[in-house]
C-alpha positions as CSV (number, residue, x, y, z in Angstrom):
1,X,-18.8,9.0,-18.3
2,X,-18.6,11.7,-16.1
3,X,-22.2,13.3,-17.4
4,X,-23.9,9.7,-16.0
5,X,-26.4,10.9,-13.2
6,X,-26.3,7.3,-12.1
7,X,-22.5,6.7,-11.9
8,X,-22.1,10.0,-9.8
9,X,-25.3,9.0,-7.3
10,X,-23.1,6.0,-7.2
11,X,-20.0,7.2,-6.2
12,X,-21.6,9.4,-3.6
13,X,-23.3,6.5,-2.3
14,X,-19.5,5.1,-1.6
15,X,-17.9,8.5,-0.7
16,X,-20.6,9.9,1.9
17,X,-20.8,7.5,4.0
18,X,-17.2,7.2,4.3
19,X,-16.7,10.9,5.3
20,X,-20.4,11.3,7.2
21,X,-17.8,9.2,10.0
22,X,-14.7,11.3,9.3
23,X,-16.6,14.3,9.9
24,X,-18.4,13.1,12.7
25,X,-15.7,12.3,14.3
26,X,-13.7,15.6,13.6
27,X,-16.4,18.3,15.0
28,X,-16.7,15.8,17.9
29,X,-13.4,16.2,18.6
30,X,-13.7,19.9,18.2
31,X,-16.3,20.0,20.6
32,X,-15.3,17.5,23.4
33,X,-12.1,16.1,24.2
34,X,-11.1,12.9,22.9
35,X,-8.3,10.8,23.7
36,X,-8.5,8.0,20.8
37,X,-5.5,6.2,22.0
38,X,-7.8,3.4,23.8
39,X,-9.9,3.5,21.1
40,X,-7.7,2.9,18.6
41,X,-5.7,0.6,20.8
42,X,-8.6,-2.0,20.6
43,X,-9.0,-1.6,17.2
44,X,-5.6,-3.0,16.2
45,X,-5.5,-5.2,18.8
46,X,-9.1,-6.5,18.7
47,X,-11.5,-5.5,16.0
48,X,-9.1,-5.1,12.9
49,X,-7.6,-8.9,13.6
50,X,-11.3,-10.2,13.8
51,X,-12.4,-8.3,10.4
52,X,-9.3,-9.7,8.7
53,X,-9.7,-13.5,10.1
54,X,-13.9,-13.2,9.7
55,X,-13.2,-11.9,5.8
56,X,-10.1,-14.4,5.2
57,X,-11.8,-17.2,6.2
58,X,-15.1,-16.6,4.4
59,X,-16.2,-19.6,2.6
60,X,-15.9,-18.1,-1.4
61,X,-11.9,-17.0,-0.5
62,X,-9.4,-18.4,-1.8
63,X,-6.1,-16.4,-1.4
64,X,-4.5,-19.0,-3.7
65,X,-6.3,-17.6,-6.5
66,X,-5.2,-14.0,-6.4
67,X,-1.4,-14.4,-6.3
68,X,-0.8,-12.1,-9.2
69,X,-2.3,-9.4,-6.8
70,X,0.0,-9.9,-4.0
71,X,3.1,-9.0,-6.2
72,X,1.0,-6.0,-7.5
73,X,0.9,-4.9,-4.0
74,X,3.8,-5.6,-3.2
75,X,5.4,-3.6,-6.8
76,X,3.0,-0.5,-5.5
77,X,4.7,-0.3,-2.7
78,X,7.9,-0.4,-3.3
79,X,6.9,1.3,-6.6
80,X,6.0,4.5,-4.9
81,X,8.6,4.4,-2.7
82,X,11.1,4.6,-5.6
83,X,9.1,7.4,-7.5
84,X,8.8,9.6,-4.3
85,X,12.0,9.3,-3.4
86,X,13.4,11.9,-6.2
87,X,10.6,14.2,-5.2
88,X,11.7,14.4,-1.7
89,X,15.6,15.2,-2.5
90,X,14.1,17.8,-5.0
91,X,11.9,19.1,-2.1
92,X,14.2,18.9,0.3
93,X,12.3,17.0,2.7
94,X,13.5,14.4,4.9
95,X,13.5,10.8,3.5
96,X,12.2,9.2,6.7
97,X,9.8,11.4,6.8
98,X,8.0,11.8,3.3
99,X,8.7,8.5,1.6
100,X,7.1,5.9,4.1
101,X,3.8,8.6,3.6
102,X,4.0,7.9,0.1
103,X,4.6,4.2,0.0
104,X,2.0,3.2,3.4
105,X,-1.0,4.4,2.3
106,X,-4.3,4.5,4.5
107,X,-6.1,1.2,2.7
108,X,-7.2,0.6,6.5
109,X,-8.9,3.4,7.6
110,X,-10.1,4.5,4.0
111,X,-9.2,1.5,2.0
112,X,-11.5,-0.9,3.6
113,X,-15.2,0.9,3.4
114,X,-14.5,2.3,0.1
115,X,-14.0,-1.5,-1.0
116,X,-16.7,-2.6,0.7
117,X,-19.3,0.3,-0.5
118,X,-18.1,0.0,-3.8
119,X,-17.7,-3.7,-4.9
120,X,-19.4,-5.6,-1.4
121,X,-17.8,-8.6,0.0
122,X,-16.0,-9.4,-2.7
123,X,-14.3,-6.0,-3.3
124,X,-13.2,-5.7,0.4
125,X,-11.9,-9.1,0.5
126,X,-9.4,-8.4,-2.5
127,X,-9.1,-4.9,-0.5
128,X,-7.7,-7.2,2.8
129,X,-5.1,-8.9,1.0
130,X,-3.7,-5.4,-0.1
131,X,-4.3,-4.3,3.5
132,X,-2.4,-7.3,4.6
133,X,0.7,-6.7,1.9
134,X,0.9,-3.3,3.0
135,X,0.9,-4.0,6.9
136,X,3.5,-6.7,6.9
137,X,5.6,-4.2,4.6
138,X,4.6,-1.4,7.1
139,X,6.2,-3.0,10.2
140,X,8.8,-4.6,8.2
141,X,10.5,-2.4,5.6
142,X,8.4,0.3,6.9
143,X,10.1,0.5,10.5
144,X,13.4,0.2,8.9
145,X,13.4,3.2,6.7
146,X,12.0,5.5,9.4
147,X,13.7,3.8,12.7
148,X,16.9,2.4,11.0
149,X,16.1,-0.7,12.5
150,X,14.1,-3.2,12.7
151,X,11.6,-4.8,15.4
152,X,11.0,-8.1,14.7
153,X,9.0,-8.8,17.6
154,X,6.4,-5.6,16.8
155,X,6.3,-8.0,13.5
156,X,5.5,-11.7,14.5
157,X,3.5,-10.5,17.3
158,X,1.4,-7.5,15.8
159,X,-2.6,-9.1,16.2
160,X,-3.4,-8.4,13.0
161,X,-0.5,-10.6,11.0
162,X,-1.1,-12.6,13.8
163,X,-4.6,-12.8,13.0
164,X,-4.1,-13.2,9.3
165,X,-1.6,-16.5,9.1
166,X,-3.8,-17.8,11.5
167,X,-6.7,-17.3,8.9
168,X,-5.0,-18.3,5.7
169,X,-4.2,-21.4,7.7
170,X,-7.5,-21.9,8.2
171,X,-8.3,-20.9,5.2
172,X,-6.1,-23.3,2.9
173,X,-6.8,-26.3,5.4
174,X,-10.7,-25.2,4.5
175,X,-11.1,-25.5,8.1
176,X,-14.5,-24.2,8.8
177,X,-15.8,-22.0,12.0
178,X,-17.9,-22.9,14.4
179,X,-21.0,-20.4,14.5
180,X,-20.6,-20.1,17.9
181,X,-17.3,-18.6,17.3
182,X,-17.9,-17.0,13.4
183,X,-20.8,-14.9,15.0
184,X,-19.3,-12.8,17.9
185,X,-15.4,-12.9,15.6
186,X,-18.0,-11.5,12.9
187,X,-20.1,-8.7,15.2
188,X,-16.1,-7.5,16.3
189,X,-14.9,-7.1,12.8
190,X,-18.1,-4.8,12.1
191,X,-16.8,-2.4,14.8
192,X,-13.3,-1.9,13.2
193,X,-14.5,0.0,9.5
194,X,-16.6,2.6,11.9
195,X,-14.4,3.2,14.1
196,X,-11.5,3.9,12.0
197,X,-13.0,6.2,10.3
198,X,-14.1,8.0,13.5
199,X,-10.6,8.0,14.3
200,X,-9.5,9.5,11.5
201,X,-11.5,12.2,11.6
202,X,-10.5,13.1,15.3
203,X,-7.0,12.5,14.3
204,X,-7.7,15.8,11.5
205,X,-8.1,18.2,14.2
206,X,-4.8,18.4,15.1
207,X,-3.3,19.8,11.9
208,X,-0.8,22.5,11.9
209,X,-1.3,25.0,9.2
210,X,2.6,25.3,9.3
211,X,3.0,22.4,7.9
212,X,0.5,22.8,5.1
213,X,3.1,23.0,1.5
214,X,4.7,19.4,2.4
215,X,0.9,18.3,2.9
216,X,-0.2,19.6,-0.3
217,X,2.8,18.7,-1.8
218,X,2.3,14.9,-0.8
219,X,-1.2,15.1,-1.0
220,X,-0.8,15.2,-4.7
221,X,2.4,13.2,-5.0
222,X,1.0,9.8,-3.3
223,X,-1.8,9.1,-5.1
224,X,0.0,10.0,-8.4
225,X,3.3,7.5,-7.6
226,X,0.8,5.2,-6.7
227,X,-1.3,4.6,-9.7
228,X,2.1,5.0,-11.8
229,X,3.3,2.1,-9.9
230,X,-0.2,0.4,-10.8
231,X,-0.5,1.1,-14.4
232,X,3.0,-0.3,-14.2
233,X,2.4,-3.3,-12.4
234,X,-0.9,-4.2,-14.8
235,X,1.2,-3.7,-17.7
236,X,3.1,-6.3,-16.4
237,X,0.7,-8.9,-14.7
238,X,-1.4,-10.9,-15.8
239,X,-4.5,-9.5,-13.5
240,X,-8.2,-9.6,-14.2
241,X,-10.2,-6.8,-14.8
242,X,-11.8,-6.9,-11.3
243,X,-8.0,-7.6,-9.7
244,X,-7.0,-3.9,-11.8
245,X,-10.1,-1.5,-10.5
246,X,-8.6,-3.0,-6.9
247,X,-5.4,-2.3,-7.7
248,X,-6.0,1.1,-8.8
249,X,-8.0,2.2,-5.9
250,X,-5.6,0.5,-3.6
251,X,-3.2,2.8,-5.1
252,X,-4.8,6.2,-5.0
253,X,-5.1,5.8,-1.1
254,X,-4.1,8.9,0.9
255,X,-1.1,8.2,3.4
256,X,-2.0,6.1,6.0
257,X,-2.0,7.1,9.7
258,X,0.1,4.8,11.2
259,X,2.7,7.0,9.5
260,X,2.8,9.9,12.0
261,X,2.4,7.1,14.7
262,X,5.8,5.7,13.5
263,X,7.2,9.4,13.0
264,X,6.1,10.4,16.4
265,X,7.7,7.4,17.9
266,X,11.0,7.5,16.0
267,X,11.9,11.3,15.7
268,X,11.2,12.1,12.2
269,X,9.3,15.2,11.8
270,X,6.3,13.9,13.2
271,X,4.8,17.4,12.7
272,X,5.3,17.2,9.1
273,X,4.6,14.0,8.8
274,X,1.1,15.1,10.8
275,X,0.6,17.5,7.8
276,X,1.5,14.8,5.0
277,X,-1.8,12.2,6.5
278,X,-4.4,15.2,7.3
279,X,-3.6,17.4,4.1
280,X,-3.3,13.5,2.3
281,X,-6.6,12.5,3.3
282,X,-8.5,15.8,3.1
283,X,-7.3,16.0,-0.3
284,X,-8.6,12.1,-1.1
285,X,-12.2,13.3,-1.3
286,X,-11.3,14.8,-5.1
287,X,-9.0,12.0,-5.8
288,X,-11.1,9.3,-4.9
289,X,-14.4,10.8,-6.6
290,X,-12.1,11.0,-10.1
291,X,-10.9,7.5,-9.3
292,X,-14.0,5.8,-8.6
293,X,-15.7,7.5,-11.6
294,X,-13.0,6.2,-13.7
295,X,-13.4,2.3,-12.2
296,X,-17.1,1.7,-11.8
């Protein structure tokens, strides 16, 4: 499989594109200053929600016919939470700080376009309802681990669950959307894959070299718990084969940024945590190739 000229030209037709933006937005960073907070701001706020209500609300979805891959999610998740959380004691790294890395992973920023390049519309609408799973679970459970507590306002009033039960009302009601409205909700949802990305990448240039064994470390670790948790989860579930290549590439996500947002705002190591998503994601180019040539 892995001799097939055409099944590698095809993975780097998914992978390139994906890291052409990373990089991009990495040396510009290097070069210029960049303050992404705006940026990224009005992508949580504005252009995630309307790529999550324009893809929910598509008229071939159907949430109701994937419920076997919510719960596989939703096992993933807590999953690799489980299986990291022996590897941190071992390590000796801070719970708070390395297992919400290793159970949040980045199917936002990375996620998303991989979906979409790999298996169109169809791919990065199962992809959403992941990305939906693990955001609820990220301001939920998520908050809890690292905080102690948690905020339930930052949950029923964060845009893009906002912007999802909105959708799947919609959705289920088969409520359809004006054009006037689809068109410009559409043209705002493009902005958000693009701009993550670009994100990302400026986020990378603040690594600390420091900090680089627990980002190795995890780097490895996340992906690994992950497709456990998967394999597990498929052994158990009655998902189709499409529903399982999903599964699987949700799982081998890198950790997801939000993660150092959370550490940063909550105390826990947010240097390390820094570490954990650049090392994480820099290290997803050679999990993601194996993955994908596994899965197309």
């Amino acid at each position: 499989m892995g001799d097939d000229p055409a099944l590698i030209l095809r993975v780097a037709d998914v992978l390139v594109p994906v890291f052409a933006l990373v990089a991009l937005g990495y040396f510009y960073a290097r070069r210029f200053s960049a303050d992404i907070r705006i940026a990224n701001e009005l992508n949580m706020r504005l252009f995630v929600p309307a790529l999550v209500f324009d893809s929910l609300t598509q008229k071939n979805f159907d949430i109701a016919t994937h419920p076997w891959l919510l719960l596989a999610g939703v096992m993933v998740i807590f999953g690799s939470g489980l299986l990291s959380w022996p590897v941190a004691r071992i390590s000796k790294n801070s719970i708070a700080s390395f297992v919400p890395p290793m159970m949040f992973n980045n199917c936002g920023n990375m996620g998303l376009p991989v979906a979409l390049l790999a298996f169109g519309e169809t791919g990065l609408q199962l992809a959403l309802i992941l990305f939906m799973v693990s955001n609820m679970l990220h301001f939920t459970l998520g908050v809890r681990i690292v905080s102690g507590r948690m905020h339930f306002a930052e949950v029923f009033f964060n845009a893009v669950n906002v912007a999802t039960v909105i959708a799947l009302l919609f959705s289920v009601q088969k409520i359809a959307i004006p054009e006037i409205a689809s068109v410009p909700i559409g043209m705002a949802g493009q902005v958000a894959i693009p701009l993550m990305l670009v994100s990302l990448g400026i986020r990378m240039t603040g690594f600390n070299k420091s900090m680089l064994s627990v980002g190795l470390l995890a780097g490895f670790v996340r992906p690994a718990v992950g497709i456990v948790s998967a394999l597990i989860a498929i052994s158990i579930l009655p998902l189709d084969n499409f529903e399982q290549k999903m599964l699987i590439l949700f799982a081998a996500m890198p950790p997801a940024v939000l993660n150092y947002l959370f550490a940063e705002q909550y105390g826990q190591s947010p240097q390390a945590v820094a570490s954990i998503v650049i090392v994480g994601n820099a290290v997803s180019v050679l999990v993601l190739y194996l993955v994908l040539m596994l899965i197309l």
